[in-house]
mmCIF file of the N, C-alpha and C atoms, coordinates in Angstrom:
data_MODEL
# 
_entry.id   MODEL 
# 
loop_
_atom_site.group_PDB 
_atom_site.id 
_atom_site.type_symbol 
_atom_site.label_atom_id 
_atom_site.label_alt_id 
_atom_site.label_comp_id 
_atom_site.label_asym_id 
_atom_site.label_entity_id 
_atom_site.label_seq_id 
_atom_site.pdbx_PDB_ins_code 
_atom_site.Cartn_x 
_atom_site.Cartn_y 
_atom_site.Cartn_z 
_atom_site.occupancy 
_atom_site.B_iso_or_equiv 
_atom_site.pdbx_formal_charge 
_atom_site.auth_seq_id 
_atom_site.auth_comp_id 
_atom_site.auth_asym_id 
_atom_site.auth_atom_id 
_atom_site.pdbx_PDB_model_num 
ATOM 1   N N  . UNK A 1 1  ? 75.988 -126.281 5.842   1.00 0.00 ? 1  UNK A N  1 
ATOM 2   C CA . UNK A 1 1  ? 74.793 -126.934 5.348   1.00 0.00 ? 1  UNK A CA 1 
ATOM 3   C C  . UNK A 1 1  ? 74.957 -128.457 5.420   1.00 0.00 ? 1  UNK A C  1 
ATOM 4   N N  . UNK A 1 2  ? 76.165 -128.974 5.220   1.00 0.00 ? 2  UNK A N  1 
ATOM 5   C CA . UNK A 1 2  ? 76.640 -130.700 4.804   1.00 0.00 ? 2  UNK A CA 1 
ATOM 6   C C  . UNK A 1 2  ? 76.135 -130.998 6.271   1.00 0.00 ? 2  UNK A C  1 
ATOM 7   N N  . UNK A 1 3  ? 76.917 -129.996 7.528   1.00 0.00 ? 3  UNK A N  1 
ATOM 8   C CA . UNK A 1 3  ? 76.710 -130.470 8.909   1.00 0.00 ? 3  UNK A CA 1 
ATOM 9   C C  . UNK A 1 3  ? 75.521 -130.570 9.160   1.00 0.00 ? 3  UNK A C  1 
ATOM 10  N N  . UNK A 1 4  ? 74.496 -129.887 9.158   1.00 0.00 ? 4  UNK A N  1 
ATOM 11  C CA . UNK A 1 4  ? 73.107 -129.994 9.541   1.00 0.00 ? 4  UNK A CA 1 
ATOM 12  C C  . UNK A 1 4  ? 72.507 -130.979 8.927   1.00 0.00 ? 4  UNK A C  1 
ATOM 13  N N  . UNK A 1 5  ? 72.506 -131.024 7.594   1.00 0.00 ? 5  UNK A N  1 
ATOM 14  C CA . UNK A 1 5  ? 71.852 -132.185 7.145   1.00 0.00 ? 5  UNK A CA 1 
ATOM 15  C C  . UNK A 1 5  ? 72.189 -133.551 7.641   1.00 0.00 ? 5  UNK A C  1 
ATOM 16  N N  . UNK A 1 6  ? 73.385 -133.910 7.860   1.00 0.00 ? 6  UNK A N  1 
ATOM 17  C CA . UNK A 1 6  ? 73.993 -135.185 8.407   1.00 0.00 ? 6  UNK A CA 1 
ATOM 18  C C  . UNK A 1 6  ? 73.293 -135.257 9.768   1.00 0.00 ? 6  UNK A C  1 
ATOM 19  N N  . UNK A 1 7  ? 73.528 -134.169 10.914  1.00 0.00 ? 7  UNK A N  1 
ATOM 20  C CA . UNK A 1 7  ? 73.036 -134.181 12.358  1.00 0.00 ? 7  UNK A CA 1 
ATOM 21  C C  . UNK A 1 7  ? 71.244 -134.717 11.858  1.00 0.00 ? 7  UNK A C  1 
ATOM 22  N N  . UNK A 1 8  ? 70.578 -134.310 10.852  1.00 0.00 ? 8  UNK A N  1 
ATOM 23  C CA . UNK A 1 8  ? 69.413 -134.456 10.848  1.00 0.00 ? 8  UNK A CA 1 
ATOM 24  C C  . UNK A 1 8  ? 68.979 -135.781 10.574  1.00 0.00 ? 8  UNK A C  1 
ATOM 25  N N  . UNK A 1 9  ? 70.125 -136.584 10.657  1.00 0.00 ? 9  UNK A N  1 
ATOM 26  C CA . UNK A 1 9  ? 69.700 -137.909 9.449   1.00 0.00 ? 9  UNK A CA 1 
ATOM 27  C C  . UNK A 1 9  ? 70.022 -138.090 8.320   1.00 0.00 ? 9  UNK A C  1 
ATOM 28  N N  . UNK A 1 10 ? 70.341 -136.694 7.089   1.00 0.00 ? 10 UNK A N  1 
ATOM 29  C CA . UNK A 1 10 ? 70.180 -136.950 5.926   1.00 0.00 ? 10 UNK A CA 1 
ATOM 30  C C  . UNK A 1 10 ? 71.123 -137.842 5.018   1.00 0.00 ? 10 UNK A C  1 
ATOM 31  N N  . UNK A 1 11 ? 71.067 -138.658 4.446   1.00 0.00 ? 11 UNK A N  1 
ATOM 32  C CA . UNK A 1 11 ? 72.537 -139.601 3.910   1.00 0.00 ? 11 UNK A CA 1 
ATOM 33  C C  . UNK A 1 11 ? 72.987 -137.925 2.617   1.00 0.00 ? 11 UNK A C  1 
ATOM 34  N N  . UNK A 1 12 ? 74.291 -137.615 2.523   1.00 0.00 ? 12 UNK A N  1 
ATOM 35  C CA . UNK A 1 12 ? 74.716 -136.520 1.647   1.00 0.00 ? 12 UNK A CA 1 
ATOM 36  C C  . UNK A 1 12 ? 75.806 -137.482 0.928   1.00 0.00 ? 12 UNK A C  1 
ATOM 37  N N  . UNK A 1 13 ? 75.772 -137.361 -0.773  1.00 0.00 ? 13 UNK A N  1 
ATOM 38  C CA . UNK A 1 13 ? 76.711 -137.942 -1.175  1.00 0.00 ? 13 UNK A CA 1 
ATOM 39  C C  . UNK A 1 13 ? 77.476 -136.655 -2.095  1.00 0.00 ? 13 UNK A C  1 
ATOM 40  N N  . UNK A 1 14 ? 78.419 -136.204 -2.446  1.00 0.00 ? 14 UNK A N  1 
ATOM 41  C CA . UNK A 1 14 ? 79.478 -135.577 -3.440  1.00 0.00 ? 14 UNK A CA 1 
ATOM 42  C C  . UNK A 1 14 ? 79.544 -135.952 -4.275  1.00 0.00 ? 14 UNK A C  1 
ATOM 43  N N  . UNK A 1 15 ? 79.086 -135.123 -5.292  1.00 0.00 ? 15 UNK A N  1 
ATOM 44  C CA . UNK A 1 15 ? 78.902 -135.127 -6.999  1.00 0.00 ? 15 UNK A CA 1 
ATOM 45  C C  . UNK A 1 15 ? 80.348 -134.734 -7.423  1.00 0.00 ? 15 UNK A C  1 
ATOM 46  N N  . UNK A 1 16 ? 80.985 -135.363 -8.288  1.00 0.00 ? 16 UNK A N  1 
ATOM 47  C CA . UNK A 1 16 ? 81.820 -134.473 -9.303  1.00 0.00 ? 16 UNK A CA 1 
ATOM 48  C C  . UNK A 1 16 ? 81.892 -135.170 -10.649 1.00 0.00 ? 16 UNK A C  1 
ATOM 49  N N  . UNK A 1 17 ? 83.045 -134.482 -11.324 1.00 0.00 ? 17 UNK A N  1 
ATOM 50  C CA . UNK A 1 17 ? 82.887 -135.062 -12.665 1.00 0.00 ? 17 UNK A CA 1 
ATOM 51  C C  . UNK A 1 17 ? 84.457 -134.407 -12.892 1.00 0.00 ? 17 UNK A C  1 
ATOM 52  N N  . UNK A 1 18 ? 84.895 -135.153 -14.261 1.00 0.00 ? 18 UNK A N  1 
ATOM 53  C CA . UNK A 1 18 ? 86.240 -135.653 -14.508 1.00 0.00 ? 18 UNK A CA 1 
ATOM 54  C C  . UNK A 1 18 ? 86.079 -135.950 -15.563 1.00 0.00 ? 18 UNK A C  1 
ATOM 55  N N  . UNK A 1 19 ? 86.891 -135.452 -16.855 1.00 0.00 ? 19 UNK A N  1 
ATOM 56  C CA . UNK A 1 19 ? 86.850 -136.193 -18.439 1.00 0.00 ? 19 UNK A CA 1 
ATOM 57  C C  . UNK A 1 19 ? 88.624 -136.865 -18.376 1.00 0.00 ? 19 UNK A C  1 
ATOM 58  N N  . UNK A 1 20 ? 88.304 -138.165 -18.866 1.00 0.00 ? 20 UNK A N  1 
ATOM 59  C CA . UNK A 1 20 ? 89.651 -138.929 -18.654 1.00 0.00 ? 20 UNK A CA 1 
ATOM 60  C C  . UNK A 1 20 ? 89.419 -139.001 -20.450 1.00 0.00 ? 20 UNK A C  1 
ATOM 61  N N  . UNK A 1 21 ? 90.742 -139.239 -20.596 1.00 0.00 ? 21 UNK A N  1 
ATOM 62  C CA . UNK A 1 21 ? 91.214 -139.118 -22.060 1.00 0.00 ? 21 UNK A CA 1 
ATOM 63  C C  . UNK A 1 21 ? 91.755 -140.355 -22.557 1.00 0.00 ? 21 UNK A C  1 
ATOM 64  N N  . UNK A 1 22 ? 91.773 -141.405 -21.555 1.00 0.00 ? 22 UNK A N  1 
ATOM 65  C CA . UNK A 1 22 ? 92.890 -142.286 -21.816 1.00 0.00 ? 22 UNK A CA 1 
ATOM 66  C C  . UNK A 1 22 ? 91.947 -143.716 -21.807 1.00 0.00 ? 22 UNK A C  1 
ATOM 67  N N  . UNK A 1 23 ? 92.369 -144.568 -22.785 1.00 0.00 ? 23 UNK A N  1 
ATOM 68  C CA . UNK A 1 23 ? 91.736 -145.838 -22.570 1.00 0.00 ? 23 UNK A CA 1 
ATOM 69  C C  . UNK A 1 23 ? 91.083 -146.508 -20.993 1.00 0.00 ? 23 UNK A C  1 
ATOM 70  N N  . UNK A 1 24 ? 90.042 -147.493 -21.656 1.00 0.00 ? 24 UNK A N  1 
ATOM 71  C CA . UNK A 1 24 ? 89.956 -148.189 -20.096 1.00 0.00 ? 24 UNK A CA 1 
ATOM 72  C C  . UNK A 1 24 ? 90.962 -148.553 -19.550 1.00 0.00 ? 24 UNK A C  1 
ATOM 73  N N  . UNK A 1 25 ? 91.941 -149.660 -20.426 1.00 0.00 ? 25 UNK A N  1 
ATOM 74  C CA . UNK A 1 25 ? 93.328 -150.347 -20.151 1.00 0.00 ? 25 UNK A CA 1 
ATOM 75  C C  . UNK A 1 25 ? 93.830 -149.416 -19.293 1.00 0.00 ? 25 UNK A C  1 
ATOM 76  N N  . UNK A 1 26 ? 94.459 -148.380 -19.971 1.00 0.00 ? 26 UNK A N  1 
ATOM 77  C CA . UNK A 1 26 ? 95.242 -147.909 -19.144 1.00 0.00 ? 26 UNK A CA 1 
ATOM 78  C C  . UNK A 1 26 ? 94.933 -146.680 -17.721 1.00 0.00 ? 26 UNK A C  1 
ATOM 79  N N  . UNK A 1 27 ? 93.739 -146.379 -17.582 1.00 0.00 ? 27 UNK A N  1 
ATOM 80  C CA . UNK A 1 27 ? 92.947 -146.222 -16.516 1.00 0.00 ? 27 UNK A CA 1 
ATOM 81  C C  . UNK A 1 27 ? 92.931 -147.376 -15.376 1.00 0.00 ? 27 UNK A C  1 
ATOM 82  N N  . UNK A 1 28 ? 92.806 -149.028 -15.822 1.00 0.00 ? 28 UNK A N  1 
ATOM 83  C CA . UNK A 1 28 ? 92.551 -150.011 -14.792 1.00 0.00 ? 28 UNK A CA 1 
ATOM 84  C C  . UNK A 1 28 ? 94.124 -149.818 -14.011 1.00 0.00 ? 28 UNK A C  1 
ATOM 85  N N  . UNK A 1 29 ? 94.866 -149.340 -15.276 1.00 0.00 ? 29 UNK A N  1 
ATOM 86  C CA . UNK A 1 29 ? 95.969 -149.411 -14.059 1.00 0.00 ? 29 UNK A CA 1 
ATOM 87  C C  . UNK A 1 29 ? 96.582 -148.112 -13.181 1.00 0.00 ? 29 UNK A C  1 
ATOM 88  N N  . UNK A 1 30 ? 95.704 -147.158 -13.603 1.00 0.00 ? 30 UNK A N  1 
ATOM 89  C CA . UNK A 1 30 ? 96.050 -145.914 -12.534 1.00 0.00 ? 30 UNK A CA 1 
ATOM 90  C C  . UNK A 1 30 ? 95.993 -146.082 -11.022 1.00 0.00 ? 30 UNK A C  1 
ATOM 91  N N  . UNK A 1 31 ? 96.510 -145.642 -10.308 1.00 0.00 ? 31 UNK A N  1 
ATOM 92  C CA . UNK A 1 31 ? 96.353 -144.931 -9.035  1.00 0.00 ? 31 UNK A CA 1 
ATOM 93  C C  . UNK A 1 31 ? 94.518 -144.429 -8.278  1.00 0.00 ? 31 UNK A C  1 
ATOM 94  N N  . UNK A 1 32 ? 93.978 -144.369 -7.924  1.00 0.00 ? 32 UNK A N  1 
ATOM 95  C CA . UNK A 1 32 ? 92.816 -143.895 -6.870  1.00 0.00 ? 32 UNK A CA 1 
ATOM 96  C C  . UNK A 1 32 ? 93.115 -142.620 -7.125  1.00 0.00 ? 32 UNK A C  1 
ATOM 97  N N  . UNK A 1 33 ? 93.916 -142.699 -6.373  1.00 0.00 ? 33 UNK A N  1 
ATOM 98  C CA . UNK A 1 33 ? 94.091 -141.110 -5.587  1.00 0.00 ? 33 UNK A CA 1 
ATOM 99  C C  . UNK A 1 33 ? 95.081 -140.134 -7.258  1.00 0.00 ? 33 UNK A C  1 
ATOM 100 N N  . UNK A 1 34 ? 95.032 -140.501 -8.482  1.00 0.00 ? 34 UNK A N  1 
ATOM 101 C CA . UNK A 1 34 ? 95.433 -140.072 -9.497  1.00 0.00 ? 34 UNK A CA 1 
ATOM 102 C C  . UNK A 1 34 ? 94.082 -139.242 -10.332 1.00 0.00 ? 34 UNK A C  1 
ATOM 103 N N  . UNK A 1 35 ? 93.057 -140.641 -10.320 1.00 0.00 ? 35 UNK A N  1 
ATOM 104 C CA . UNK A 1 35 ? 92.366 -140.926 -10.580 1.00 0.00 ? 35 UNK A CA 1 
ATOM 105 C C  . UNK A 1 35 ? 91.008 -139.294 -10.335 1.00 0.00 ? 35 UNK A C  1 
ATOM 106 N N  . UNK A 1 36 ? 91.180 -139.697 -8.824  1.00 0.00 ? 36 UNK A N  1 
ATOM 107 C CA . UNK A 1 36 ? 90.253 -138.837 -7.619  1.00 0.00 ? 36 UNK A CA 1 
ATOM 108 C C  . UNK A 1 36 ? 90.919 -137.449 -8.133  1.00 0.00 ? 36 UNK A C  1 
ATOM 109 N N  . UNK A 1 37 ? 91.887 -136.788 -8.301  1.00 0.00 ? 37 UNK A N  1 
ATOM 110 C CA . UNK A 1 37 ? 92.333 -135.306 -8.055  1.00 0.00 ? 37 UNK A CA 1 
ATOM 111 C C  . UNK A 1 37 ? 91.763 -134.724 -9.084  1.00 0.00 ? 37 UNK A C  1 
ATOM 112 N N  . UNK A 1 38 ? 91.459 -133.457 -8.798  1.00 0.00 ? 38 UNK A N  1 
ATOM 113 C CA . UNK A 1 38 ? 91.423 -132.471 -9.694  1.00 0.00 ? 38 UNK A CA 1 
ATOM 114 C C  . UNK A 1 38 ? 90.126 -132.248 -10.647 1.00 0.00 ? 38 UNK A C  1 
ATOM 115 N N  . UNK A 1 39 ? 88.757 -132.863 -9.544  1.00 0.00 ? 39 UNK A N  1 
ATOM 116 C CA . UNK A 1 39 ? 87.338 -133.436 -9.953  1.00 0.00 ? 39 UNK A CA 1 
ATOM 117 C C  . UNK A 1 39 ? 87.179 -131.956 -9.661  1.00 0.00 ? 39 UNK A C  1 
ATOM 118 N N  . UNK A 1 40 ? 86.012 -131.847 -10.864 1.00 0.00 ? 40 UNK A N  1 
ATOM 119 C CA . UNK A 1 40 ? 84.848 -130.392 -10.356 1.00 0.00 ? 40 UNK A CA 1 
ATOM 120 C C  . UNK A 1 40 ? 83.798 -131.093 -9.700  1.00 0.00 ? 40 UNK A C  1 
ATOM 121 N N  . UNK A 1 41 ? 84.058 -130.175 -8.885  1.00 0.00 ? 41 UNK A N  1 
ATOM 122 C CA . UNK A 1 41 ? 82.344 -130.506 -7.651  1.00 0.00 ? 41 UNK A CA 1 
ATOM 123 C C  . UNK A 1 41 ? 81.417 -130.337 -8.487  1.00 0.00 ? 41 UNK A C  1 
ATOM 124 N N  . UNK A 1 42 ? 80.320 -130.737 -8.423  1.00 0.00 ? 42 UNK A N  1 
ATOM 125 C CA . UNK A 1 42 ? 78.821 -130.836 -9.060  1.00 0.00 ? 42 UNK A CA 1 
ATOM 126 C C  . UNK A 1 42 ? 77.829 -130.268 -8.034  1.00 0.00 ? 42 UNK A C  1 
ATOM 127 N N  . UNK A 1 43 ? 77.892 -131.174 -6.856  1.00 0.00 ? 43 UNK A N  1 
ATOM 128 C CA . UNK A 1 43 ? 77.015 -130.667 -6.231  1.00 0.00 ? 43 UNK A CA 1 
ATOM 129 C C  . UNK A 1 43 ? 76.785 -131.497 -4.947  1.00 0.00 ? 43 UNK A C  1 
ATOM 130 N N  . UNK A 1 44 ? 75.841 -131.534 -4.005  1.00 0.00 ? 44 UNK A N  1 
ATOM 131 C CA . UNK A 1 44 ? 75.329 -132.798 -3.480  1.00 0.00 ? 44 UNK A CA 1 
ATOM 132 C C  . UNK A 1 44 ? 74.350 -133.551 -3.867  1.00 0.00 ? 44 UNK A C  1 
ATOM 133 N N  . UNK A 1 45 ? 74.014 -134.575 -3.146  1.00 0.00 ? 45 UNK A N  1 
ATOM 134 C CA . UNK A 1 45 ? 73.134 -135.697 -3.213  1.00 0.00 ? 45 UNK A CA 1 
ATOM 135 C C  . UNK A 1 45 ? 72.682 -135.572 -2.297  1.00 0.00 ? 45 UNK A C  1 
ATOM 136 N N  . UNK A 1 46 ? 71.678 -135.101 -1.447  1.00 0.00 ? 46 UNK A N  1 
ATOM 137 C CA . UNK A 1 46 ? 70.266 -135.022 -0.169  1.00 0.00 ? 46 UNK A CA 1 
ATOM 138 C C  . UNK A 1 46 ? 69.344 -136.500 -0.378  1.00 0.00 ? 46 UNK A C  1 
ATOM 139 N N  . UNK A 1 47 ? 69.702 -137.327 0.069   1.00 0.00 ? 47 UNK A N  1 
ATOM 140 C CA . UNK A 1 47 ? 68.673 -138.280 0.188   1.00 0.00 ? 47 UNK A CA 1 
ATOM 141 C C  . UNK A 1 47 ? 68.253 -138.730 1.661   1.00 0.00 ? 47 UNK A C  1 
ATOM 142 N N  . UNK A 1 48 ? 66.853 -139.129 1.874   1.00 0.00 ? 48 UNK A N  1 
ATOM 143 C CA . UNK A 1 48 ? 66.514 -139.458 3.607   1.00 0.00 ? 48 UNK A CA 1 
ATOM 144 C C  . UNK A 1 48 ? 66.043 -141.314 3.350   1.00 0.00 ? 48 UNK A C  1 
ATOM 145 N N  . UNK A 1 49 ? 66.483 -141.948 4.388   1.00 0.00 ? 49 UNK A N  1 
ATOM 146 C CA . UNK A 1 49 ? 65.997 -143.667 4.204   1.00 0.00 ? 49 UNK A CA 1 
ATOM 147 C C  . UNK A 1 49 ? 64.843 -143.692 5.396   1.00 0.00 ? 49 UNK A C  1 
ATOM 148 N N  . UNK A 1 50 ? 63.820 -143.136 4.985   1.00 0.00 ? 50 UNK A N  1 
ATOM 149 C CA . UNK A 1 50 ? 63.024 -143.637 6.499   1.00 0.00 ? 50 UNK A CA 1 
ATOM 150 C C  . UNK A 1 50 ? 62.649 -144.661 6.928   1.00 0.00 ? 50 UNK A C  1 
ATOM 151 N N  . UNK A 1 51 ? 62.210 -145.446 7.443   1.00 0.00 ? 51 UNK A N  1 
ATOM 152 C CA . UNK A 1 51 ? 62.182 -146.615 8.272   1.00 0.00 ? 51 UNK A CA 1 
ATOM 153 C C  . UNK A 1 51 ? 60.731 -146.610 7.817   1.00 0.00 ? 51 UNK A C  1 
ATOM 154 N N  . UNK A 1 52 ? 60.043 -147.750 7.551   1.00 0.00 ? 52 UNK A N  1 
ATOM 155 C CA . UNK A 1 52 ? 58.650 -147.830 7.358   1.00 0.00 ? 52 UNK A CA 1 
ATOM 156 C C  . UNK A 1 52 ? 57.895 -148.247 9.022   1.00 0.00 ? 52 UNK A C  1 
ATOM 157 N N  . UNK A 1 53 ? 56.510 -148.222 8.780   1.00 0.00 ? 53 UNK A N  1 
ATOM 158 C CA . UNK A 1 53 ? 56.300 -148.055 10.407  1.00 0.00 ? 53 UNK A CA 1 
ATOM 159 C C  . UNK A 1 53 ? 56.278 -149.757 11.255  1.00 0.00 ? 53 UNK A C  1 
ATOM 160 N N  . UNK A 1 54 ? 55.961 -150.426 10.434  1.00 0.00 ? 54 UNK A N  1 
ATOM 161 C CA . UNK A 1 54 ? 56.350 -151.777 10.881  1.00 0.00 ? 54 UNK A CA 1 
ATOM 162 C C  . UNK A 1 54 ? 57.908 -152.048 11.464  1.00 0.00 ? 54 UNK A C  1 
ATOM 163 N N  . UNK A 1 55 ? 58.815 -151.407 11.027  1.00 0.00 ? 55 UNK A N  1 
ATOM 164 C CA . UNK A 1 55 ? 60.278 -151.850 11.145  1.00 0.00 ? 55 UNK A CA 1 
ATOM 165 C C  . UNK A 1 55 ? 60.183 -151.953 12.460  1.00 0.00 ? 55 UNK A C  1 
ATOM 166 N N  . UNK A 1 56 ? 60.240 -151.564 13.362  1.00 0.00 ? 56 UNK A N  1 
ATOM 167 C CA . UNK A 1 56 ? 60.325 -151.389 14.760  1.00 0.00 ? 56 UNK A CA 1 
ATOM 168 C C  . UNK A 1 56 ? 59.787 -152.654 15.500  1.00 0.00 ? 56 UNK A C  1 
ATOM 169 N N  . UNK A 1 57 ? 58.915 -153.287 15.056  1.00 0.00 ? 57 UNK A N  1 
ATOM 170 C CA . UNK A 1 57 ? 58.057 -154.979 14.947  1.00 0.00 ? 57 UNK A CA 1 
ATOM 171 C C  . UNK A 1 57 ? 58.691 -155.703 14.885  1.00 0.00 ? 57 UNK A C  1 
ATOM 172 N N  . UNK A 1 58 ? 59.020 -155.426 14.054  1.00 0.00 ? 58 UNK A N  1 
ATOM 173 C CA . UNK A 1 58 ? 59.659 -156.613 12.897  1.00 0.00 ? 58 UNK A CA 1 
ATOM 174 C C  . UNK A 1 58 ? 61.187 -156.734 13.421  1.00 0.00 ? 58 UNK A C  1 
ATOM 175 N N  . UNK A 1 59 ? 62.089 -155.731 13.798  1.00 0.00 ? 59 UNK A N  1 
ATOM 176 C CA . UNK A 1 59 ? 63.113 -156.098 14.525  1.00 0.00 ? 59 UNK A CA 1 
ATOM 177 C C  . UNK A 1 59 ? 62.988 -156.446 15.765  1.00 0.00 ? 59 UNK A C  1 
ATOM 178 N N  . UNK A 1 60 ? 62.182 -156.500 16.941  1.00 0.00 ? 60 UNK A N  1 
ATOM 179 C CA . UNK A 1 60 ? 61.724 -157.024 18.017  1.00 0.00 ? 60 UNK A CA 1 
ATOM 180 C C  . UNK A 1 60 ? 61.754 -158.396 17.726  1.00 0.00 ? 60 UNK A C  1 
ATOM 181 N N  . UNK A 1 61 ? 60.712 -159.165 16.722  1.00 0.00 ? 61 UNK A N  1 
ATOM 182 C CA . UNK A 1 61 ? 60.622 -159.889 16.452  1.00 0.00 ? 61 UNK A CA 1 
ATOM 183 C C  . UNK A 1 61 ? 62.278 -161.006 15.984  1.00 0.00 ? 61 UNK A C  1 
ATOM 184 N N  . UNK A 1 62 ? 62.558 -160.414 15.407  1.00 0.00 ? 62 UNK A N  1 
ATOM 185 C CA . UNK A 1 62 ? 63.865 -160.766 15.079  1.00 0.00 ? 62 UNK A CA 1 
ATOM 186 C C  . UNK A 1 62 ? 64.481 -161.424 15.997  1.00 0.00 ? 62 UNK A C  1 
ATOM 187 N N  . UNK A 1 63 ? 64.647 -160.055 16.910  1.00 0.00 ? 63 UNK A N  1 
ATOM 188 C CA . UNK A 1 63 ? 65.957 -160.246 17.428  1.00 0.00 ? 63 UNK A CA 1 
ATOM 189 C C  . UNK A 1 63 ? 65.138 -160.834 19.168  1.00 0.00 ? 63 UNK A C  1 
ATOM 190 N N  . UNK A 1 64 ? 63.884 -162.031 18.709  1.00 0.00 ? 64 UNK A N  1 
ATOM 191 C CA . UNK A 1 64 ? 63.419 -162.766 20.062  1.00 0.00 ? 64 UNK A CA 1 
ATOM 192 C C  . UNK A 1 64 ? 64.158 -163.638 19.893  1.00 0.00 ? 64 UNK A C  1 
# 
């Protein structure tokens, strides 16, 4: 499903979620990739950016 939507255009972003237990402080100094593990998926994000119908003008224009 992720593949088709992408081939179609669609921007897909990855939902998850994570309960951290530990101060901000000592969060600023974790790791990313500490940080990142062990998230429950949520879900996706399906969003489309269409181009309004002028755009196509308007970058011509531009880029004279």
């Amino acid at each position: 499903m992720l593949d088709s939507l992408a081939i179609k255009g669609f921007r897909v972003i990855a939902m998850g979620s994570k309960t951290l237990n530990e101060t901000k402080e000592v969060l600023q100094n974790r790791q990313r990739n500490d940080l990142e593990f062990d998230i429950d998926f949520l879900g996706f994000l399906v969003f489309q950016n269409k181009l309004k119908p002028d755009t196509a003008e308007c970058m011509r224009n531009l880029m004279a």
